[in-house]
Biopython code that builds the backbone (N, CA, C, O; Angstrom):
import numpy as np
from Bio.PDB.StructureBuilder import StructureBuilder

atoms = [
    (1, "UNK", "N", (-33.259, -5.152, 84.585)),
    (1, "UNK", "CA", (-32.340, -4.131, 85.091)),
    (1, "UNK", "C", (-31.915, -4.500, 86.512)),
    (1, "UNK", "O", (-32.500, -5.059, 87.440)),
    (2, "UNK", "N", (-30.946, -4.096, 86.389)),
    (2, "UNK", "CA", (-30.248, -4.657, 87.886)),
    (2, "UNK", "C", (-29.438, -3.637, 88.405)),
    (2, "UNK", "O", (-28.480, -3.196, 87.771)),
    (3, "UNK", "N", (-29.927, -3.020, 90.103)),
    (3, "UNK", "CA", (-29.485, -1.690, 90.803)),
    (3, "UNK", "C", (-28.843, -2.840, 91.814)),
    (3, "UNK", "O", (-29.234, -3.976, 92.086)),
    (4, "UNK", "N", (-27.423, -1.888, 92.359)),
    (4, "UNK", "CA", (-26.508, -2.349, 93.386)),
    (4, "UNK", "C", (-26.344, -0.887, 94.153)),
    (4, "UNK", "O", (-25.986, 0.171, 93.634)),
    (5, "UNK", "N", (-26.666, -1.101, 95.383)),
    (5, "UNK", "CA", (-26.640, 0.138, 96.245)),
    (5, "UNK", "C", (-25.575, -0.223, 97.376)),
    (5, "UNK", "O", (-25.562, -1.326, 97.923)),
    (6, "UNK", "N", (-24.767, 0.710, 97.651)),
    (6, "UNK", "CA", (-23.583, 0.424, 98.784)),
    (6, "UNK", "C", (-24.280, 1.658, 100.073)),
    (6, "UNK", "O", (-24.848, 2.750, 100.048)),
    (7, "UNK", "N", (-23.775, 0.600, 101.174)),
    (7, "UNK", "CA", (-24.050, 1.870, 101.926)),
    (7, "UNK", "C", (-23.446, 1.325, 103.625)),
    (7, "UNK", "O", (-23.353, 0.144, 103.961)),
    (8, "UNK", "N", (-23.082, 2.580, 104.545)),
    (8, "UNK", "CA", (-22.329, 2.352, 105.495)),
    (8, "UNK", "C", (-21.050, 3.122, 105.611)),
    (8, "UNK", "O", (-20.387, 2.993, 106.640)),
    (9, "UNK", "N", (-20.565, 4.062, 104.465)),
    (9, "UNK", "CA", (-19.384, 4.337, 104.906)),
    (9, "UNK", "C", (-19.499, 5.881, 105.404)),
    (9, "UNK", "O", (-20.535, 6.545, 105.367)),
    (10, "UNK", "N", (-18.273, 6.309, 105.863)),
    (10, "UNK", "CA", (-18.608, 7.758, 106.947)),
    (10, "UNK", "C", (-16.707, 7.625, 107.641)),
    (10, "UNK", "O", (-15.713, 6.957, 107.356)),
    (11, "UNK", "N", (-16.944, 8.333, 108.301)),
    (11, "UNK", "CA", (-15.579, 8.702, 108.900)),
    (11, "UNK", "C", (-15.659, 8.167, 110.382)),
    (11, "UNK", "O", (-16.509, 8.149, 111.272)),
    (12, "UNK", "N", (-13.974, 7.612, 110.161)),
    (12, "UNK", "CA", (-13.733, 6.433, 111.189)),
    (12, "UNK", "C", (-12.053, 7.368, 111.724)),
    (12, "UNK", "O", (-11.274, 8.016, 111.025)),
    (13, "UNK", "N", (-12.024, 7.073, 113.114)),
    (13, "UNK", "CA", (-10.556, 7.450, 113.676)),
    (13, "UNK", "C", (-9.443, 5.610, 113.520)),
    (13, "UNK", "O", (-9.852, 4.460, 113.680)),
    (14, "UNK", "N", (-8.160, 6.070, 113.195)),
    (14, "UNK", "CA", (-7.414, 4.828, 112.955)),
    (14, "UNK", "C", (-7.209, 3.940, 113.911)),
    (14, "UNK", "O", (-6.646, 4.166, 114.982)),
    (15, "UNK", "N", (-7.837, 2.518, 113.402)),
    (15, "UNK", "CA", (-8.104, 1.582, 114.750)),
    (15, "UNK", "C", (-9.217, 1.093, 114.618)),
    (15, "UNK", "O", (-9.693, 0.017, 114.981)),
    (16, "UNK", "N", (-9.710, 2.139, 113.949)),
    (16, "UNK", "CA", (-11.647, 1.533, 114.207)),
    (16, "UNK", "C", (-12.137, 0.746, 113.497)),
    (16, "UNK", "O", (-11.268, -0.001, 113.047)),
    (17, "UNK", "N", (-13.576, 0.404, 112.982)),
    (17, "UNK", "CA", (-13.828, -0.314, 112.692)),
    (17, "UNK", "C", (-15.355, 0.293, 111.835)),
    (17, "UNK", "O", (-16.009, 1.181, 112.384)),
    (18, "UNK", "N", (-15.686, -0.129, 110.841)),
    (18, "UNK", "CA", (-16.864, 0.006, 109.824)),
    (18, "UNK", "C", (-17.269, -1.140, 109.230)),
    (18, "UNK", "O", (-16.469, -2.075, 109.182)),
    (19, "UNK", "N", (-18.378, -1.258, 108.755)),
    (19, "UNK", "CA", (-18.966, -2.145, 108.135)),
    (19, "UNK", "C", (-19.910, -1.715, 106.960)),
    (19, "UNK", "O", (-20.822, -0.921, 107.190)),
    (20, "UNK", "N", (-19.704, -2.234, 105.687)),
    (20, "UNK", "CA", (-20.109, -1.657, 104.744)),
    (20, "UNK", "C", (-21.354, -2.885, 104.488)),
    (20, "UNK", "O", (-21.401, -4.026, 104.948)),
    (21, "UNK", "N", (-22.304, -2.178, 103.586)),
    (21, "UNK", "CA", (-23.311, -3.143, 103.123)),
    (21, "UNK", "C", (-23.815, -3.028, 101.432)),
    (21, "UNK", "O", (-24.244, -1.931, 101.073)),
    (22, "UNK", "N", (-23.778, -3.769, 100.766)),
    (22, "UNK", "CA", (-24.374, -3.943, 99.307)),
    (22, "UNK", "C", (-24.985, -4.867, 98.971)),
    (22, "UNK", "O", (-24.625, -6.031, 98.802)),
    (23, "UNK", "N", (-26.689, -4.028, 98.768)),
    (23, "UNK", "CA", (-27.772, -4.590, 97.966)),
    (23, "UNK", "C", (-27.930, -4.604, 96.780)),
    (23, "UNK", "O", (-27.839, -3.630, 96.034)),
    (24, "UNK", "N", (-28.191, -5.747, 96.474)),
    (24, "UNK", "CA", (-28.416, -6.203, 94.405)),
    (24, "UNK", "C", (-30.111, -6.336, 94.582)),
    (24, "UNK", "O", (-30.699, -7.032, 95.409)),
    (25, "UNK", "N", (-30.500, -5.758, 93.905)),
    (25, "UNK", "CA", (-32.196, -5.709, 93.280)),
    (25, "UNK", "C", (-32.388, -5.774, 92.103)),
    (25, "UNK", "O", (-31.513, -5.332, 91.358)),
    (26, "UNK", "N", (-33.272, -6.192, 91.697)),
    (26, "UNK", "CA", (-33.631, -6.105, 90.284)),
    (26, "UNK", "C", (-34.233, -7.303, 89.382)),
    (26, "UNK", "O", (-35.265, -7.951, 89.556)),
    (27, "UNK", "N", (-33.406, -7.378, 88.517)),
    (27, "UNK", "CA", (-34.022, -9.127, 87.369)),
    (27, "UNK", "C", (-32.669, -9.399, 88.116)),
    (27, "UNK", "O", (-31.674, -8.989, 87.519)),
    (28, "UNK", "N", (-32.423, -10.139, 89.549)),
    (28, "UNK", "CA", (-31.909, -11.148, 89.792)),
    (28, "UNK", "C", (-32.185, -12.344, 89.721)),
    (28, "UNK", "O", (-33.137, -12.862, 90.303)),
    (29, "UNK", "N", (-30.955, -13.239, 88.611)),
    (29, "UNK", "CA", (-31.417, -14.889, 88.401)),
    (29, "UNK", "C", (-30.297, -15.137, 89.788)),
    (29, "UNK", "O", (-30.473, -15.336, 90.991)),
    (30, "UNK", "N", (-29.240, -15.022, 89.011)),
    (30, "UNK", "CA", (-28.235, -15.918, 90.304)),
    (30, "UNK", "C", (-26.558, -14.544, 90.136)),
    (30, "UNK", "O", (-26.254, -13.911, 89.125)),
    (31, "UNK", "N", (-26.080, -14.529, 91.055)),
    (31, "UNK", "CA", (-25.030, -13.656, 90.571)),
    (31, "UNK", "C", (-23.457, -14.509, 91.481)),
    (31, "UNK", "O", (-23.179, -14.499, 92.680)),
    (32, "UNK", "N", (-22.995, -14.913, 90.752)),
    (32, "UNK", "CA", (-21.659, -15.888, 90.845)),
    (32, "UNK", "C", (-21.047, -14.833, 91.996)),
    (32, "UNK", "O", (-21.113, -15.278, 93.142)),
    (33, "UNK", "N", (-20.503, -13.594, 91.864)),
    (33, "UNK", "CA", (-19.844, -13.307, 92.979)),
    (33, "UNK", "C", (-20.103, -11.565, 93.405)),
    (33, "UNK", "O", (-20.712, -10.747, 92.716)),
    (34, "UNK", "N", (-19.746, -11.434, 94.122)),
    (34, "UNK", "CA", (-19.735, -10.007, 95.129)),
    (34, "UNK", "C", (-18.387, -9.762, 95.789)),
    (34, "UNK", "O", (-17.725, -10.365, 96.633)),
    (35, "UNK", "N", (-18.144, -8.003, 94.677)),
    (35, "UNK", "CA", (-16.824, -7.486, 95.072)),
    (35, "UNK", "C", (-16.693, -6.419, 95.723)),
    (35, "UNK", "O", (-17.183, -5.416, 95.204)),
    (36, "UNK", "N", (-16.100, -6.294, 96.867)),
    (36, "UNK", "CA", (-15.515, -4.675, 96.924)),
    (36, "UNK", "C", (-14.703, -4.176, 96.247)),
    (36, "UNK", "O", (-13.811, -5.023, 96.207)),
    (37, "UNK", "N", (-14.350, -3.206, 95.573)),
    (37, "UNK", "CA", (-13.102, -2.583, 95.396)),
    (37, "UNK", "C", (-13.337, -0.908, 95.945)),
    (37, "UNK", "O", (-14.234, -0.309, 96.538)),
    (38, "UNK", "N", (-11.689, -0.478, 95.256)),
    (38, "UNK", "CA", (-11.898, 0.313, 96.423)),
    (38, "UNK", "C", (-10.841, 1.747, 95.012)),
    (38, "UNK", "O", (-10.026, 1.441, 94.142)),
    (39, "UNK", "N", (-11.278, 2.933, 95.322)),
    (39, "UNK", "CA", (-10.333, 3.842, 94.430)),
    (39, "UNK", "C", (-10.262, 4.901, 95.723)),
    (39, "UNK", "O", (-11.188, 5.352, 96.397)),
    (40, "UNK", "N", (-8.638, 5.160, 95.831)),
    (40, "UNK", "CA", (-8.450, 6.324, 96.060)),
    (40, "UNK", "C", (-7.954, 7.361, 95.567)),
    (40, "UNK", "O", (-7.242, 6.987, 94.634)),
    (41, "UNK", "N", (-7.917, 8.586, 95.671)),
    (41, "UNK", "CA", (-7.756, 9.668, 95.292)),
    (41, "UNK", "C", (-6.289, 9.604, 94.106)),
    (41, "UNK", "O", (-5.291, 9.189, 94.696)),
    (42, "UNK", "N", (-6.099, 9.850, 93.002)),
    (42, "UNK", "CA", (-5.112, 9.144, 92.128)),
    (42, "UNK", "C", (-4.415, 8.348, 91.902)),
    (42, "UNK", "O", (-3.306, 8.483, 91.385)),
    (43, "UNK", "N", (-5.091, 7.049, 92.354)),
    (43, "UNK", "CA", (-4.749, 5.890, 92.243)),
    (43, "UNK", "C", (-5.858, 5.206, 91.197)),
    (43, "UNK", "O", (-6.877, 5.732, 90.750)),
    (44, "UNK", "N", (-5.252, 3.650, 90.909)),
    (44, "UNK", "CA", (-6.529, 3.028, 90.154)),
    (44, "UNK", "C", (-7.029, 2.126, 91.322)),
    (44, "UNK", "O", (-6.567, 1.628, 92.348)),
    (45, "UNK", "N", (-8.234, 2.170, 90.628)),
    (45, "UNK", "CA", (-9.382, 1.094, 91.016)),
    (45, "UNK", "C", (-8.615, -0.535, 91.417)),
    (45, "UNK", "O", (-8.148, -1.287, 90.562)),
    (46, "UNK", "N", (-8.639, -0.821, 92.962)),
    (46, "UNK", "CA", (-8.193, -2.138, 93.025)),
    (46, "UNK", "C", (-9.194, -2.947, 93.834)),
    (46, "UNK", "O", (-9.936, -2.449, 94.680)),
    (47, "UNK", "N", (-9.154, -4.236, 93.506)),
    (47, "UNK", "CA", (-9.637, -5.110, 94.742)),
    (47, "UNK", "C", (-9.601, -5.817, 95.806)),
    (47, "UNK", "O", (-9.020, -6.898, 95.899)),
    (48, "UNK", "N", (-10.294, -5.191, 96.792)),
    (48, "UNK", "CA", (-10.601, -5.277, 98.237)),
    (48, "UNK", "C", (-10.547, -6.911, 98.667)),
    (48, "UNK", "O", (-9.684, -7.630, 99.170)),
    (49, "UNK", "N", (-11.954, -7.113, 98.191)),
    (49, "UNK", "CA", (-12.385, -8.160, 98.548)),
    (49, "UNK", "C", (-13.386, -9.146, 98.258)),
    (49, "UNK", "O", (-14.419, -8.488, 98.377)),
    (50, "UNK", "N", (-13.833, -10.683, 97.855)),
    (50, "UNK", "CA", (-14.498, -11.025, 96.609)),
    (50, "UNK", "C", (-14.805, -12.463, 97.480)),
    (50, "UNK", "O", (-14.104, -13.192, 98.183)),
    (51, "UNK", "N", (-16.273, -12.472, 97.039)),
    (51, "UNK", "CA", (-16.592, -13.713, 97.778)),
    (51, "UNK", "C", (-17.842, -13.974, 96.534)),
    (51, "UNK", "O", (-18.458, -13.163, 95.843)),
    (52, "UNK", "N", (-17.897, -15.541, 96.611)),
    (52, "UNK", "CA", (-18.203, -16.676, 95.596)),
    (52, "UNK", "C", (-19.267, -16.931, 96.101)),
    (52, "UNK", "O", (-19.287, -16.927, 97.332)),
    (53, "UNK", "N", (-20.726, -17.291, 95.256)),
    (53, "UNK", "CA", (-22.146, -17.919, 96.141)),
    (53, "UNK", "C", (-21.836, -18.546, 96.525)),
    (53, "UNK", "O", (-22.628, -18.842, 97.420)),
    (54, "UNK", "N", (-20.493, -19.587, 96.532)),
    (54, "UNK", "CA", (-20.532, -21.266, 97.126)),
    (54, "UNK", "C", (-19.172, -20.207, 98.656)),
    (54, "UNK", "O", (-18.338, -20.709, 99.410)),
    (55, "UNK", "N", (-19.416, -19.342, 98.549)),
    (55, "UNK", "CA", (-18.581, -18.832, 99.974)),
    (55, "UNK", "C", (-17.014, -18.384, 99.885)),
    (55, "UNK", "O", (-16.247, -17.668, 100.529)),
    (56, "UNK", "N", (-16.982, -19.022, 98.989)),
    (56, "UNK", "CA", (-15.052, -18.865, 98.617)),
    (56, "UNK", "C", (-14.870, -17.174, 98.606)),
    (56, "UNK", "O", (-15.547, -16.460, 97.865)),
    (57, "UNK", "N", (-13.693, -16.569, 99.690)),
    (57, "UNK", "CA", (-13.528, -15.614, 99.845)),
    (57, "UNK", "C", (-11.759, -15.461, 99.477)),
    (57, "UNK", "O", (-10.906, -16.346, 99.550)),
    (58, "UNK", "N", (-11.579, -13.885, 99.030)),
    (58, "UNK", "CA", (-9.923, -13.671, 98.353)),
    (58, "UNK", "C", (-9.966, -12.701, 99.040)),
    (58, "UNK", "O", (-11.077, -12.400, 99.477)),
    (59, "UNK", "N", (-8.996, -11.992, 99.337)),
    (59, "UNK", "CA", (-8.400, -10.521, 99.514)),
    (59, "UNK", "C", (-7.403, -9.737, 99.621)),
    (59, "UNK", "O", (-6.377, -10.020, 100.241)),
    (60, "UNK", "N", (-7.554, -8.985, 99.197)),
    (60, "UNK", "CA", (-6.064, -8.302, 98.752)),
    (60, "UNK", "C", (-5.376, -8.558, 100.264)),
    (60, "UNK", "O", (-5.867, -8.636, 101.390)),
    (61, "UNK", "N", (-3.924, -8.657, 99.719)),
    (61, "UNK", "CA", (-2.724, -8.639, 100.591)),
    (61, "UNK", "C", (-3.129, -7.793, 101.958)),
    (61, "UNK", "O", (-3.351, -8.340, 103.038)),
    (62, "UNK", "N", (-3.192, -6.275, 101.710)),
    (62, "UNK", "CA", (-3.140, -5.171, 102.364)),
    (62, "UNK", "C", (-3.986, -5.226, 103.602)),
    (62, "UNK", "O", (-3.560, -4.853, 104.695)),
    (63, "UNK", "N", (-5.461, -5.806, 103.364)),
    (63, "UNK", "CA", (-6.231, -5.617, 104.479)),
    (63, "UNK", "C", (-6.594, -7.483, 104.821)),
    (63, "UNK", "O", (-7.698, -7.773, 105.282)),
    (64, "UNK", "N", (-5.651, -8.488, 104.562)),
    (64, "UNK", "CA", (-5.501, -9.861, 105.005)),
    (64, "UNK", "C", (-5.731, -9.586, 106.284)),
    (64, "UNK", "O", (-5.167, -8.502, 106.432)),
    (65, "UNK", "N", (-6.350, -9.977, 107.614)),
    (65, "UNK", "CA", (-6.736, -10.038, 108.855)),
    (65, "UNK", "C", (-7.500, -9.175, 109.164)),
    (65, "UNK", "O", (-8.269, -9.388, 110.102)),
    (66, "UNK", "N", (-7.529, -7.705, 108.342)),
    (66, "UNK", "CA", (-8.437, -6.933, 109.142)),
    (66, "UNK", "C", (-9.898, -6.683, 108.956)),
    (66, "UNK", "O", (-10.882, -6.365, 109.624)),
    (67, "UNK", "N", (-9.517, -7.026, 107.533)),
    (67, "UNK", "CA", (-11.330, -6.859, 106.857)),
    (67, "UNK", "C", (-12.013, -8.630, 106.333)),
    (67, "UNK", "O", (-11.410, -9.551, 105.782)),
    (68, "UNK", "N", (-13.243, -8.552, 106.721)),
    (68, "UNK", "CA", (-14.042, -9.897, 106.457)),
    (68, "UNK", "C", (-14.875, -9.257, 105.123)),
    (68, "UNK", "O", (-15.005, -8.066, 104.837)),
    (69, "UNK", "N", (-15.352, -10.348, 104.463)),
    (69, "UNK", "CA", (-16.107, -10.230, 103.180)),
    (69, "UNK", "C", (-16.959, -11.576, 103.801)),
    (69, "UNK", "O", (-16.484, -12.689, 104.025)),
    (70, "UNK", "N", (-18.638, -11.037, 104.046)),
    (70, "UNK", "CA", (-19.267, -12.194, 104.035)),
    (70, "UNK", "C", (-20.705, -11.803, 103.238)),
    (70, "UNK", "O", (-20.823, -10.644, 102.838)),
    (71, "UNK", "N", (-21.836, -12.801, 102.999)),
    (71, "UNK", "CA", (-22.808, -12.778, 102.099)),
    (71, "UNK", "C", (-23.844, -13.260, 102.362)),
    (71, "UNK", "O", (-23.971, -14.431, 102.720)),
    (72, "UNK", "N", (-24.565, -12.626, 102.261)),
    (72, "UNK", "CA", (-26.284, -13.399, 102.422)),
    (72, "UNK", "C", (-26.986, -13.674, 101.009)),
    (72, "UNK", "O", (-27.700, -12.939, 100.326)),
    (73, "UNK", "N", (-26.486, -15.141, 100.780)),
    (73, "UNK", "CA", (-27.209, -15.175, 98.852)),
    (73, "UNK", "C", (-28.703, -14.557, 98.983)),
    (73, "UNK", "O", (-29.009, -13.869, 98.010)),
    (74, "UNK", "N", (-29.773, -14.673, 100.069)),
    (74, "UNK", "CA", (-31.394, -14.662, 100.175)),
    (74, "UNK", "C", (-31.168, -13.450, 99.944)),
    (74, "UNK", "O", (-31.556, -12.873, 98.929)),
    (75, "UNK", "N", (-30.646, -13.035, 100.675)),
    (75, "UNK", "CA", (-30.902, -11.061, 100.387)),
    (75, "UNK", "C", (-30.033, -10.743, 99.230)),
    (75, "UNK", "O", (-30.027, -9.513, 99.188)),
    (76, "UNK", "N", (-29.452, -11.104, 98.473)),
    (76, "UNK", "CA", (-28.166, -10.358, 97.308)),
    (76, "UNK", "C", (-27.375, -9.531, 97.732)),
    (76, "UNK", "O", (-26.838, -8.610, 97.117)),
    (77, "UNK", "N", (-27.233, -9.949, 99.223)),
    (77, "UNK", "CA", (-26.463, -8.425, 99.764)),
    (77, "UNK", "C", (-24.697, -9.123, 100.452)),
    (77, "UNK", "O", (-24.436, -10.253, 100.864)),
    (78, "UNK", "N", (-24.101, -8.312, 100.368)),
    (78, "UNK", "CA", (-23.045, -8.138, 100.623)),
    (78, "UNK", "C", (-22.107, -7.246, 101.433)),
    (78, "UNK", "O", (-22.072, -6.042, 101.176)),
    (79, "UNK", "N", (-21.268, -7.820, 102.495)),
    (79, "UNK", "CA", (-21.007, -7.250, 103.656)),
    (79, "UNK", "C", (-19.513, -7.022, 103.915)),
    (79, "UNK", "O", (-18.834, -7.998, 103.595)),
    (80, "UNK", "N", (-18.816, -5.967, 104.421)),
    (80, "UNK", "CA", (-17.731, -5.691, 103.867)),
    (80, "UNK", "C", (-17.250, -5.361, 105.201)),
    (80, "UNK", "O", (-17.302, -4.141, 105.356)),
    (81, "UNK", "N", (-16.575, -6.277, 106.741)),
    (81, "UNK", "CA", (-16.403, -5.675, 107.834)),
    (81, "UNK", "C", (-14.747, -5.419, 107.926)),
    (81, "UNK", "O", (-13.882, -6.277, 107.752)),
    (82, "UNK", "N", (-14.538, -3.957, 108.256)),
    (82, "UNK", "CA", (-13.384, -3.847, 108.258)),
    (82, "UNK", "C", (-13.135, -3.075, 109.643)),
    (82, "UNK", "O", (-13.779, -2.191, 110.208)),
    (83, "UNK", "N", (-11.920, -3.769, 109.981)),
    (83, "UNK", "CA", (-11.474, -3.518, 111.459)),
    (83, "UNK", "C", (-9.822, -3.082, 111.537)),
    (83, "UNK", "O", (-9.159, -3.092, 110.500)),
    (84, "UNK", "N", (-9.100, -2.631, 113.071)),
    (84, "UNK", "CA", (-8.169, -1.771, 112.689)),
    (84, "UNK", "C", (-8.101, -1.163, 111.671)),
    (84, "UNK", "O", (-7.485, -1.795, 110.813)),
    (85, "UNK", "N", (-8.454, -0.202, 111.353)),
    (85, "UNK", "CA", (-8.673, 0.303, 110.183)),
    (85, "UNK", "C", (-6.926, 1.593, 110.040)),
    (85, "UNK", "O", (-6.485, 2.136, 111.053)),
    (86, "UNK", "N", (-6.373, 1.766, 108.857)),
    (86, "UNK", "CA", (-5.484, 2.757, 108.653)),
    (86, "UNK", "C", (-5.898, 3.825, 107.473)),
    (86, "UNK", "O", (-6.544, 3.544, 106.463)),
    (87, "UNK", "N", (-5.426, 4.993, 107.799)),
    (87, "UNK", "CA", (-5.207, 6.188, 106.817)),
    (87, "UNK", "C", (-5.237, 5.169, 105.404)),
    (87, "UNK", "O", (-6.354, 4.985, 104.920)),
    (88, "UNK", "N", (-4.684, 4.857, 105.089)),
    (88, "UNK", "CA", (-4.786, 4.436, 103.608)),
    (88, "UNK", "C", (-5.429, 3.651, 103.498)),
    (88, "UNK", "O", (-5.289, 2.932, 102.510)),
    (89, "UNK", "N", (-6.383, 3.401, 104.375)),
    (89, "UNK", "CA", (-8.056, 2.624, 103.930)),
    (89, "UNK", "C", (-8.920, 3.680, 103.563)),
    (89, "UNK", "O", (-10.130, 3.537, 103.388)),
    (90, "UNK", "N", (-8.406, 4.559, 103.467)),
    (90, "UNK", "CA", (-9.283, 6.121, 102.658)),
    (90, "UNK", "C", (-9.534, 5.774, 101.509)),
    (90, "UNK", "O", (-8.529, 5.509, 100.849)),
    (91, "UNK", "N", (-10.821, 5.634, 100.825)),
    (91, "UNK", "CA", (-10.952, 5.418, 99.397)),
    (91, "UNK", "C", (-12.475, 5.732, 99.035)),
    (91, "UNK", "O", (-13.146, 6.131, 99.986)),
    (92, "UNK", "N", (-12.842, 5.664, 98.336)),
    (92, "UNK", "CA", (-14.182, 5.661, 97.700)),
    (92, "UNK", "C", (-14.276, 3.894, 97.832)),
    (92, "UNK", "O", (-13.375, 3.143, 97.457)),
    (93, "UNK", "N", (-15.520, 3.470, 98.424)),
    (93, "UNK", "CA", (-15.379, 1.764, 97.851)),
    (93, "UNK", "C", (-16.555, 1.705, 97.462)),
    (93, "UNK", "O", (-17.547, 2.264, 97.931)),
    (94, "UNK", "N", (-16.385, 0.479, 95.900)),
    (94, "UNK", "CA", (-17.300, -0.096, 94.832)),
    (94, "UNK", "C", (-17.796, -1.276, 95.706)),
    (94, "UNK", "O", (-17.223, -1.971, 96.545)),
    (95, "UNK", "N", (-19.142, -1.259, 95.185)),
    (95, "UNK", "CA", (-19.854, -2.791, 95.018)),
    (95, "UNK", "C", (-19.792, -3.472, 93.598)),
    (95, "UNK", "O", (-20.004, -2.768, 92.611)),
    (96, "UNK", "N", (-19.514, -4.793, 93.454)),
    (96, "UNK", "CA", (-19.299, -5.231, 92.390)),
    (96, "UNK", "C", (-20.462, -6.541, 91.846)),
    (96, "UNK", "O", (-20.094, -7.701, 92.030)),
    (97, "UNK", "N", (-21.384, -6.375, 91.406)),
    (97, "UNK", "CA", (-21.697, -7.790, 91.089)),
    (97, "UNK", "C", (-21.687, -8.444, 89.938)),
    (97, "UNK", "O", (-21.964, -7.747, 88.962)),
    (98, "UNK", "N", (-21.384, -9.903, 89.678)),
    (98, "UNK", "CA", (-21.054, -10.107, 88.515)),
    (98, "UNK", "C", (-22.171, -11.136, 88.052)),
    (98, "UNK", "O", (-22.568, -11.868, 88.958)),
    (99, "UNK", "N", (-22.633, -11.285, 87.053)),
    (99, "UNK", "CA", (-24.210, -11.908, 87.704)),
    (99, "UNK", "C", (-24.443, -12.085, 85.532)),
    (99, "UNK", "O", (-24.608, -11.152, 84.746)),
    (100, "UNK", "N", (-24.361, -13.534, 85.222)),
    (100, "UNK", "CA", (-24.642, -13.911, 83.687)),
    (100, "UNK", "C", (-23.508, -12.985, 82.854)),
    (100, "UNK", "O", (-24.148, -12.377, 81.996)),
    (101, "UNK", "N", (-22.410, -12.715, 82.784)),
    (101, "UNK", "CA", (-20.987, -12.340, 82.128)),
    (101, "UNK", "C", (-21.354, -10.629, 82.623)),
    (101, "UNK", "O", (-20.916, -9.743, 81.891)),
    (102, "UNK", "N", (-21.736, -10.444, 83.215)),
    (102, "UNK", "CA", (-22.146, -8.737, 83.140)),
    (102, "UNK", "C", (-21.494, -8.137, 84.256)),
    (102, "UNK", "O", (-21.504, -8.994, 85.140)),
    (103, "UNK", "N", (-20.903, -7.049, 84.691)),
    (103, "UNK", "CA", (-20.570, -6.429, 85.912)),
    (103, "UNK", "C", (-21.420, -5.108, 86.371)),
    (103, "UNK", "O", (-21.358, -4.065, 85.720)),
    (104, "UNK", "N", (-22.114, -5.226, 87.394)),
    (104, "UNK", "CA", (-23.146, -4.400, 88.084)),
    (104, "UNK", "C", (-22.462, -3.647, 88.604)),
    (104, "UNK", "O", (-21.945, -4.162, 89.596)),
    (105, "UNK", "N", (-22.054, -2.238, 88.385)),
    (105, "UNK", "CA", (-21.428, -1.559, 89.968)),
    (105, "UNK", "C", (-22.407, -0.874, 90.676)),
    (105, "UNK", "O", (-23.561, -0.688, 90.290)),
    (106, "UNK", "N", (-21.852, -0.454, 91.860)),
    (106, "UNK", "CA", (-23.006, 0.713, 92.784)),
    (106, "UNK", "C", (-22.084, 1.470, 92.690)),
    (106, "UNK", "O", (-20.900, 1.310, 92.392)),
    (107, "UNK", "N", (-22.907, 2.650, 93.065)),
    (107, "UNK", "CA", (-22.390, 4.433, 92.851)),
    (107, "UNK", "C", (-20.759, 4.591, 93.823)),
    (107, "UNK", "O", (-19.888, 5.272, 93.283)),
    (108, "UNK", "N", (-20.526, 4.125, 94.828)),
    (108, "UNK", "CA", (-19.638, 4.133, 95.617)),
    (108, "UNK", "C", (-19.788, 4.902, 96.662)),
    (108, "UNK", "O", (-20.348, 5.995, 96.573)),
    (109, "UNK", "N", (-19.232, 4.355, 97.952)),
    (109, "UNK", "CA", (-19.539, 4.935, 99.317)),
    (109, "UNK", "C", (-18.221, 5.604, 99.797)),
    (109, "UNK", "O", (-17.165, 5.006, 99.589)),
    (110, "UNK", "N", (-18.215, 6.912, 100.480)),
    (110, "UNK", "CA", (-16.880, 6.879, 100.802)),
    (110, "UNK", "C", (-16.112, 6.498, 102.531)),
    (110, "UNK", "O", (-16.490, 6.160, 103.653)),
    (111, "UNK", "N", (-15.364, 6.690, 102.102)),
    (111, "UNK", "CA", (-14.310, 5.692, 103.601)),
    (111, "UNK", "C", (-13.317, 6.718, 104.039)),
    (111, "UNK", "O", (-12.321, 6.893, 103.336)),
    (112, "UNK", "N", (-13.474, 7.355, 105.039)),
    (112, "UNK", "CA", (-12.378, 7.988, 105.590)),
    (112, "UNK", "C", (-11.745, 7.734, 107.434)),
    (112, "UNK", "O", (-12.290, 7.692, 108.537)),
    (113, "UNK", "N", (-10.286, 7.612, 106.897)),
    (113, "UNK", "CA", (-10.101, 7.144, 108.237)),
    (113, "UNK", "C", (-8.814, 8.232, 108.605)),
    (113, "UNK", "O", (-7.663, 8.470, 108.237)),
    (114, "UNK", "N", (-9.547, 8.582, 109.313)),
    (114, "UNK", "CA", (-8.919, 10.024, 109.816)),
    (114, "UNK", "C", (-8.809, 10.538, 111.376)),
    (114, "UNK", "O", (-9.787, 10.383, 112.107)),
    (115, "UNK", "N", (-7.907, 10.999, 111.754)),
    (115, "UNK", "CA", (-7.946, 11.175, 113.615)),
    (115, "UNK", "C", (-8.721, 12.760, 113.499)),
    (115, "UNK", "O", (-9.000, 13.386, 114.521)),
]
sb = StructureBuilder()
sb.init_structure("model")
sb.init_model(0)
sb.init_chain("A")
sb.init_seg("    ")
for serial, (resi, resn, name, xyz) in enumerate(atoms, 1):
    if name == "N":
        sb.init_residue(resn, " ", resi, " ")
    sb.init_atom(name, np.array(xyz, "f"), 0.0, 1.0, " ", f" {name:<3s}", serial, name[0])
structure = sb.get_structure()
């Protein structure tokens, strides 16, 4: 069994800056990659941001310069730093792990960026 816990998010004024964190525990063998995504309020589920054990990082268009995706394979954890932050970085955000064809999510943390 394999638990993914997110944690770090809370309310931010626009500009600022948060840093999210997600731990993988469990029957970890090896897990190919670690995602954020992100849902807001009647919208669908999209992705944030996605980084590869060998480091290879993607990210959506939207937050290109402001948010980093980095990883500590020893710990299974996954780090989600986002800076200037805007109103429509409001979302609930997923942890994603993908680990032997399977997708792990965590419960989701929420993100509000609000004056």
């Amino acid at each position: 069994q394999v638990r993914v816990v997110e944690s770090g998010g809370g309310l931010v004024q626009p500009g600022g800056s948060l840093r999210l964190s997600c731990k993988a525990s469990g029957s970890i063998f090896s897990i190919n990659a670690m995602d954020w995504y992100r849902q807001a309020p009647g919208k669908q589920r999209e992705l944030v941001a996605a980084i590869t054990n060998s480091g290879t990082t993607n990210y959506a268009e939207s937050v290109k310069g402001r948010f980093t995706i980095a990883r500590d394979n020893a710990k299974n954890t996954v780090y989600l730093q986002m800076a200037s932050m805007k109103p429509e970085d409001t979302a609930v955000y997923y942890c994603n792990a993908f680990m032997t064809g399977v997708h792990y999510w965590g419960q989701g943390t929420q993100v509000t960026v609000s004056s």
